[in-house]
Residue, then its C-alpha position, 0 to 999 in steps of 0.5 A: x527369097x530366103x528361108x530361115x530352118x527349123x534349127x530351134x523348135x520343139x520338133x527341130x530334127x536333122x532331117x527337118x532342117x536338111x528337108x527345108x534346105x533341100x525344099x528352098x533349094x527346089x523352089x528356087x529360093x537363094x538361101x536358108x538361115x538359121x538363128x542364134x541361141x546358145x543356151x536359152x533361159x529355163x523358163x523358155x526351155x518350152x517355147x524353143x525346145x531343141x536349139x541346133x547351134x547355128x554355125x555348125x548346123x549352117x556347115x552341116x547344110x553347106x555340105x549337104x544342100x551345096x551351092x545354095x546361100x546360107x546365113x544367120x539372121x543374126x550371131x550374138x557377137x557378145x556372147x562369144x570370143x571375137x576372134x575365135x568367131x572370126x576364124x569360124x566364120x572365115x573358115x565356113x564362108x571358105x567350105x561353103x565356096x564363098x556362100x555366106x552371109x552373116x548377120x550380127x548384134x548385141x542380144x537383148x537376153x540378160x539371162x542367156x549371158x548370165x547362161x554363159x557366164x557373161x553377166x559382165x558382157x551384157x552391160x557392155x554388149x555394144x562396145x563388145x561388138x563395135x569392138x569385135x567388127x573392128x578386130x575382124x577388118x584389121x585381121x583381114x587386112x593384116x593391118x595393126x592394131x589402132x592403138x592400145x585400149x586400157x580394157x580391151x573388150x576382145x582379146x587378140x589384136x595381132x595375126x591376118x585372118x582370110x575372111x571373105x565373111x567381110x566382102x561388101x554387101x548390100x548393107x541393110x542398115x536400119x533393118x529390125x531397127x524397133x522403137x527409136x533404138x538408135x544406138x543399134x541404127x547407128x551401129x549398123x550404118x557404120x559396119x555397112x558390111 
């Protein structure tokens, strides 16, 4: 079992996400995780109230609740500088003794990437991330680059990255797969990670 903190909510505190750590922990649950939201639409700004970032507050609990498994439900690659996100979540999976799992997609909020600055991303989310998941196994395993690409979506495409973050898992393929959105189903079947 696992169970997802409260790092977004209108009483989300430090001493709330640490106590339902340490509760998961007791109970004998696997893993907490968080939720990704960077910078939410106004018009939400009641609905999700204080939103913790979800790497560093998943590293702040790596060192306070150690040895208990923890992941996001799901990091908008989009919305964030491929490599750089590789190198943190590289290096969370490192502090944490190998305890993490990561959960990726593409969002669904035009306006949390105009937020952001990345208006021009949203139309092109699905390659980004395609894109992304490629760049981090070549940097992985040291391999080269496949070849250039006229426009490349991720910036980066040479250096090693040692990223346990990639290790197989059991892959849930079709999981949150709504309303025939085969784009995504697809995506997800041949990551497999």
């Amino acid at each position: 079992l696992a169970l997802a903190v409260s790092s977004f909510s209108t009483d989300a505190s430090m001493e709330r996400i640490v106590e339902g750590a340490e509760l998961a922990r007791r109970l004998g649950w696997a893993s907490v995780w968080t939720t990704d939201h960077i910078v939410v639409d106004r018009a939400a700004g009641a609905e999700y109230g204080r939103v913790f970032e979800a790497l560093t507050t998943l590293a702040y609990l790596a060192g306070r609740v150690p040895g208990l498994e923890i992941g996001t439900s799901v990091i908008v690659v989009p919305q964030r500088n491929a490599v750089e996100l590789a190198k943190t979540l590289a290096t969370l999976d490192a502090l944490s003794g190998g305890c993490l799992t990561v959960g990726v997609g593409v969002g669904w909020n035009r306006i949390e990437f105009a937020n952001l600055g990345l208006e021009d991303r949203f139309t092109q989310r699905g390659a980004y991330l395609e894109e992304a998941v490629a760049l981090w196994r070549r940097r992985a395993t040291g391999a080269a680059p496949a070849g250039p690409r006229a426009r490349p979506l991720c910036p980066g495409r040479d250096g090693r990255l040692r990223s346990g973050f990639l290790r197989r898992r059991d892959p849930q393929g079709a999981r949150g797969l709504r309303r025939g959105r085969r784009r995504a189903a697809r995506r997800r079947l041949r990551a497999r990670d």
